[in-house]
Every structure is written in structure tokens, then in C-alpha cells.
C-alpha positions in Angstrom: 4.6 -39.2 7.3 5.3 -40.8 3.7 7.3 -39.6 1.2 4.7 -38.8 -1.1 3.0 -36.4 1.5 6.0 -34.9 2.2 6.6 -34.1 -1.7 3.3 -32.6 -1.5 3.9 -30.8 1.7 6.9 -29.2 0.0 5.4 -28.0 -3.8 2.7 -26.7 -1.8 5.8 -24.8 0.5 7.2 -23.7 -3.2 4.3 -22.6 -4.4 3.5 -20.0 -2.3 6.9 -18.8 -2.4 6.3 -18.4 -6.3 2.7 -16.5 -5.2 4.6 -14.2 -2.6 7.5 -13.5 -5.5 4.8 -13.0 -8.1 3.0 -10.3 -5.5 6.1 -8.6 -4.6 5.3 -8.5 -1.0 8.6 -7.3 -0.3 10.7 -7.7 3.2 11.0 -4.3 5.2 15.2 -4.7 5.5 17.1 -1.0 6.6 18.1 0.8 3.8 22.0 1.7 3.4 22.9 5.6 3.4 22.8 6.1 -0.1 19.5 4.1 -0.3 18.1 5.9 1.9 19.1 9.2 0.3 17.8 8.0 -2.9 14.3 7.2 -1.5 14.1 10.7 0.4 15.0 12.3 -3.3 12.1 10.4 -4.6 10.1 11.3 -2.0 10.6 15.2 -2.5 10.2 14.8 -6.0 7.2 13.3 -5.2 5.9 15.4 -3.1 6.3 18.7 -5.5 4.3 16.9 -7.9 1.3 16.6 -5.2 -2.1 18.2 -5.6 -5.2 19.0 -3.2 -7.0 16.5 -6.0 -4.7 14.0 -4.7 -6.2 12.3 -1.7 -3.4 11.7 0.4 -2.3 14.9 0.2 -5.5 16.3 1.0 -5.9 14.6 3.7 -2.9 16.2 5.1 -3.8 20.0 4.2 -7.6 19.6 5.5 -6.9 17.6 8.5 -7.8 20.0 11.3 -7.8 22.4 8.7 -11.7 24.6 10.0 -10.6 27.5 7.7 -9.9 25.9 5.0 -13.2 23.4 5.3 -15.0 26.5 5.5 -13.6 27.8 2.7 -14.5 24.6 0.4 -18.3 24.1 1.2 -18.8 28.4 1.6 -18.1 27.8 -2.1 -19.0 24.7 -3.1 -23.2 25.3 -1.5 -22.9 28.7 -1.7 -23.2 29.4 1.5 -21.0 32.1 3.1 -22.4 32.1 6.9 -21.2 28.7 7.4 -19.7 28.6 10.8 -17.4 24.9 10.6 -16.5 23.7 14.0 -14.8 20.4 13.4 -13.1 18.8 10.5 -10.9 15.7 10.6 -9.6 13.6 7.4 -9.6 9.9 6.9 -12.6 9.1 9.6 -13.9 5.6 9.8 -17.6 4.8 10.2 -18.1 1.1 10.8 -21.1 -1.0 9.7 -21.0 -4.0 11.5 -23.8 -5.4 9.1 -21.6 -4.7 5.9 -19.0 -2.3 4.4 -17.1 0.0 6.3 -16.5 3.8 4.8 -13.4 6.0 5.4 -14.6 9.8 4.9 -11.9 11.6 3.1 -13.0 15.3 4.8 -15.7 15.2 7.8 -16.8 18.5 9.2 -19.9 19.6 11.2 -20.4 23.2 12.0 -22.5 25.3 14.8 -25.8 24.5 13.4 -25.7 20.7 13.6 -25.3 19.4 9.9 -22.8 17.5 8.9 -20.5 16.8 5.9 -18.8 14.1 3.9 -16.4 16.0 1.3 -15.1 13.0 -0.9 -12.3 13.9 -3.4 -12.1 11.2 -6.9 -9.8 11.0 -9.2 -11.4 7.8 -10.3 -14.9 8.1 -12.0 -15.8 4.3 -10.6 -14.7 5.5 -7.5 -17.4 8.7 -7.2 -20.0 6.1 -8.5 -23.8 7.6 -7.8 -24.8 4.5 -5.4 -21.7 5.5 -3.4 -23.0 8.7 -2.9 -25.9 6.8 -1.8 -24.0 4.5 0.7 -22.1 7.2 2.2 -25.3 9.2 2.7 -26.8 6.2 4.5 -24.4 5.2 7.0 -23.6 9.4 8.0 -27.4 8.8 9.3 -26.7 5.6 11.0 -24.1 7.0 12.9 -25.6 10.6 13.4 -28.6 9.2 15.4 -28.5 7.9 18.8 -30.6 4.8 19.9 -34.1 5.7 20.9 -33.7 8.8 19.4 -36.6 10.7 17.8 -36.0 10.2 13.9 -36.4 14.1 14.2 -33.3 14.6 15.7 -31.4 13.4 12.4 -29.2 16.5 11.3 -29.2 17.6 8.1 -26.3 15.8 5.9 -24.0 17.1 2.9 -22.5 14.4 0.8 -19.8 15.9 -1.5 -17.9 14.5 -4.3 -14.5 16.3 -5.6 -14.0 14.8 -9.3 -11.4 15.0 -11.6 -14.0 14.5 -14.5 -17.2 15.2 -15.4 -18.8 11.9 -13.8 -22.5 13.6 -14.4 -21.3 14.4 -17.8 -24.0 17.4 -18.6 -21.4 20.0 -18.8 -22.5 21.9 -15.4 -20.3 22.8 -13.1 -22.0 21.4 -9.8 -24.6 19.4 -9.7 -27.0 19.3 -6.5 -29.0 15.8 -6.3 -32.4 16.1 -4.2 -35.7 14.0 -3.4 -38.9 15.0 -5.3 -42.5 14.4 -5.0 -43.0 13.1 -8.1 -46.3 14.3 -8.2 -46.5 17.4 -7.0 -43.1 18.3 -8.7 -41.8 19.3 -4.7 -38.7 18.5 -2.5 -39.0 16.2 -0.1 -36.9 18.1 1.9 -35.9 15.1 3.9 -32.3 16.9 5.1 -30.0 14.4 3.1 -28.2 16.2 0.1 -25.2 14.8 -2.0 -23.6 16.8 -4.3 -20.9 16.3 -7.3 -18.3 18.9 -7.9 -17.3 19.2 -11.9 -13.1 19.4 -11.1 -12.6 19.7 -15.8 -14.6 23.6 -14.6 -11.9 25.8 -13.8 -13.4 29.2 -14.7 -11.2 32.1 -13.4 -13.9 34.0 -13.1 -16.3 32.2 -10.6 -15.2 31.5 -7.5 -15.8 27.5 -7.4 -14.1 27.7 -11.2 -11.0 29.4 -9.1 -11.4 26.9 -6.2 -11.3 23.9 -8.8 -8.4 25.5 -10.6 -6.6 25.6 -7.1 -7.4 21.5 -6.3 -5.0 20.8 -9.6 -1.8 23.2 -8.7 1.3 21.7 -8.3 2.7 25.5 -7.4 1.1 27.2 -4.3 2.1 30.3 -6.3 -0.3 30.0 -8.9 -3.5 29.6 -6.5 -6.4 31.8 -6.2 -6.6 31.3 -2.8 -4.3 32.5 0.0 -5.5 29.9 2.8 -4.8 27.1 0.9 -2.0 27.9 -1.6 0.0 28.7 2.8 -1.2 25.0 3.5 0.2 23.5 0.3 3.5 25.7 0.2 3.8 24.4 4.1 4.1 20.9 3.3 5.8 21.3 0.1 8.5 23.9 1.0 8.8 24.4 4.9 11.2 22.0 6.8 8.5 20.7 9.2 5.6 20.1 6.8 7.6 18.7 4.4 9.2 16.2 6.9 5.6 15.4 7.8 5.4 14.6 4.1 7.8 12.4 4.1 6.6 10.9 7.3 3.2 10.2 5.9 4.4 8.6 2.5 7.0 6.2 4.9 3.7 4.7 6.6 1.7 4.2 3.5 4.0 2.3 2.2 4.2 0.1 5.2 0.7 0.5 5.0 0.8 -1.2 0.9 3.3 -3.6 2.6 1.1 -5.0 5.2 -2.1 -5.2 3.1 -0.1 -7.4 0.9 1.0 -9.7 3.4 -2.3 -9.8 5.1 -3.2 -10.7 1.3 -1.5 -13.5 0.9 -1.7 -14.6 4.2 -5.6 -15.3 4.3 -5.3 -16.7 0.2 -2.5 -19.4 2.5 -4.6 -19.9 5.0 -7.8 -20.7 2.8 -5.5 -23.2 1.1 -5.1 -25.0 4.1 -1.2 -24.2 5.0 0.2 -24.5 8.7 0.0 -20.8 10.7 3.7 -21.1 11.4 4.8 -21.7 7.5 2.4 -18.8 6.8 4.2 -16.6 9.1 7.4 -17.4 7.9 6.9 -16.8 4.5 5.0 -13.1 4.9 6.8 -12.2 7.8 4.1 -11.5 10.0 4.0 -12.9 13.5 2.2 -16.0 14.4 -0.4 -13.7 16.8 -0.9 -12.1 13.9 -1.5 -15.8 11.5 -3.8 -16.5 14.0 -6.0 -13.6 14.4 -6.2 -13.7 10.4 -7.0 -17.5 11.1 -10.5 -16.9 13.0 -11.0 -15.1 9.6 -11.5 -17.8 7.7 -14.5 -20.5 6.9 -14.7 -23.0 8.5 -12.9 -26.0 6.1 -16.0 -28.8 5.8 
């Protein structure tokens, strides 16, 4: 090997180290007493500050939560015999052909329809061909192969938001096919729907249930069900350790998805598996499954 290639070699090395500092994909190293006290304190600070708007901690109070999924779409579709028999938070629904989606709240109850409760702070993030999307791949994974298209249950996609994406002032808005022509529903199953979150009017029940989504105090909710879930994990020993549990893994979580950043960007740049693991601290395995990633270099 010549000099010159190894000079190469070696402001490619520093380069990436100057990538990795500018990312701050920081090294998991244990954390002293005090440091660890100080994160905790941050942690509960944190945690006081959380709302049902907030999707993380959403996730938490509706995960397994039937009553309180019951509660949200006997409101939200107006629709008190609702009878939910499943809910669980954060479910995955692959598409092998594109885009994967993560479902913030999926329930079904005893009828057979199903629902995709979505909560946005973001206004990009509750963007109408999302609503779309999500409606879409619900029905890809809700019918079985060789199955009559008949047999597709009726779906409910629901968006949560912070703002008034729709921007007409309404409190809920309920999006449905047409016959254009003879001014009739289609009446298809598929339904999306966007919740106004800026209507909290005290004195309609979905204006109390939006009021409750943006309390920070469980005291001040409307609603007994959920203001017990949020005082749980905010105030009681266990729930708030689970807290603190769950904000530990997301950031390992962040930590990771940087690394696995940088790692494919070093890869795609051509750098050897073993300097890529040393510098993101990831193993090698890991380098290499990340490797069969990538393009194949010409």
C-alpha cells in the first residue's frame, strides 16, 4: 500500500469522525450516581409536563386501555353502543411493496370494524394522503388471500390534531365517497375522520374530551377514566417507573437510529465494515446486516 493511499485511507478515517461528532451520536457509557440522579429529575419533570396529545405518552395510557378506546371513538363517531374488544398502541403493518405504518391506537370491537386512531401534533404529519395511506394498507392487511372482497370490514381512520389541519372552523370533520352524480355515499365501509384538538367546548362532550388530550393535571379532566390513567403514570410509584422506563428505551431508541444513520451514509461511501463498527459502536453482525442494505457499488 503507498503512502498516498494511506493518507487517503486516513482523511477518509477523520472524516467520519468529524460526521459522527457533528451528529452527536453519542457512546452509551454508565452514568455516575449523581448523573444518574440528575437524569431521573429530568425525567420526572418531564414526565409532569406530558399530555394524552403527546404520542408517547399516549401510547402508554391507551395501550390495552378497551375502556378508555371506547370512550374516545363513543365520542369521537358518536356512537355510544360501541362494544371495543382489542386495542393495542404502536402496531406495525408492513408493506413489503413500499412504506411501512406504525398505528398510534388500533382497536376492533364485536362487530368486526376496525380503527386507526392517529394523534398529530404536527400538521405535515396528519397530511390528507396519509389518511389515505393508512386507510389503504388497514384493507391490505384486514383481508385474507382468496377472500371475498365482501368480507372487508368496515374501517375508521382517525386523526387527533393539535390544529385545525381542515381549517373550516368545525369541530370534526367526517370525510366520505360520493356519487358525484347522484349526490349519494358510496358507502364503500372506508371512513377517515379529523378531530379539531384548538375545540375545547366545555359544554359538548368531544369539546370536554379535546380539553382533556391537552391537561398536564389529571385533576382538571372532564373525564374520570382517563384523568385515573394519566394520574397513574404521573403520580403512582409503578406507572411512573414505567415512565421512566419507557423514556430510557427511546432514547436508546434515538441512539441507535443515529448510528444506524451514519452507518449506511459510511457504508455508501465505501468504508471497511470493521472501521464502521468501530466508530458507531455497533457490532460487526450488525455492519454487515446494514451492508446487504446497500446498492450494489458499479
Amino acid at each position: 500500500m503507498t503512502l498516498e493511499k494511506l493518507k487517503r485511507q486516513r482523511a477518509e478515517l477523520d472524516a467520519k469522525i468529524a460526521e459522527i461528532e457533528a451528529n452527536k451520536v453519542s457512546v452509551v457509557v454508565p452514568l455516575d450516581e449523581a448523573e444518574r440522579e440528575k437524569q431521573h429529575q429530568e425525567d420526572l419533570q418531564r414526565i409532569r409536563g406530558f399530555r394524552l396529545i403527546d404520542d408517547d405518552f399516549m401510547n402508554v395510557c391507551f395501550d390495552g386501555n378497551i375502556e378508555g378506546a371506547e370512550l374516545l371513538l363513543k365520542i369521537i363517531l358518536d356512537k355510544p353502543d360501541i362494544v371495543v374488544e382489542q386495542v393495542t398502541t404502536q402496531k406495525v403493518m408492513k408493506n413489503l411493496l413500499g412504506r411501512d405504518i406504525w398505528l398510534d391506537i388500533d382497536a376492533h370491537d364485536a362487530s368486526g370494524k376496525e380503527y386507526d386512531i392517529e394523534v398529530q401534533r404536527s400538521d405535515k404529519g396528519a397530511d390528507r394522503k396519509r389518511a389515505r395511506y393508512h386507510s389503504s394498507i388497514l384493507d391490505a392487511h384486514l383481508l385474507q388471500p382468496k377472500e371475498d372482497f365482501s368480507a372487508l370490514p368496515e374501517t375508521f381512520v382517525i386523526f387527533i390534531t393539535e390544529n385545525d389541519v381542515i381549517g373550516r372552523n368545525k369541530p370534526l370533520y367526517r370525510i366520505e365517497r360520493h356519487i358525484e352524480e347522484i349526490g349519494e355515499r358510496f358507502n364503500d365501509g372506508e371512513h377517515i375522520v379529523y378531530v379539531n384538538g384548538e375545540n375545547k367546548d366545555g359544554t359538548t362532550e368531544l369539546g370536554k374530551l379535546m380539553h382533556d388530550f391537552f391537561c398536564t393535571d389529571p385533576n382538571d379532566m372532564y373525564y374520570e377514566h382517563l384523568a385515573d390513567k394519566v394520574r397513574y403514570f404521573k403520580e403512582d410509584e409503578k406507572g411512573v417507573a414505567t415512565m421512566c422506563k419507557a423514556m430510557e428505551e427511546m432514547r436508546n431508541e434515538a441512539v441507535d437510529r443515529d448510528r444506524v444513520h451514519i452507518a449506511l451514509k459510511m457504508l455508501a461511501d465505501g468504508l471497511a465494515i470493521d472501521k464502521v463498527a468501530q466508530y458507531t459502536q455497533l457490532t460487526v453482525e450488525r455492519i454487515k446486516e446494514l451492508a446487504k442494505m446497500q446498492p450494489a457499488r458499479p
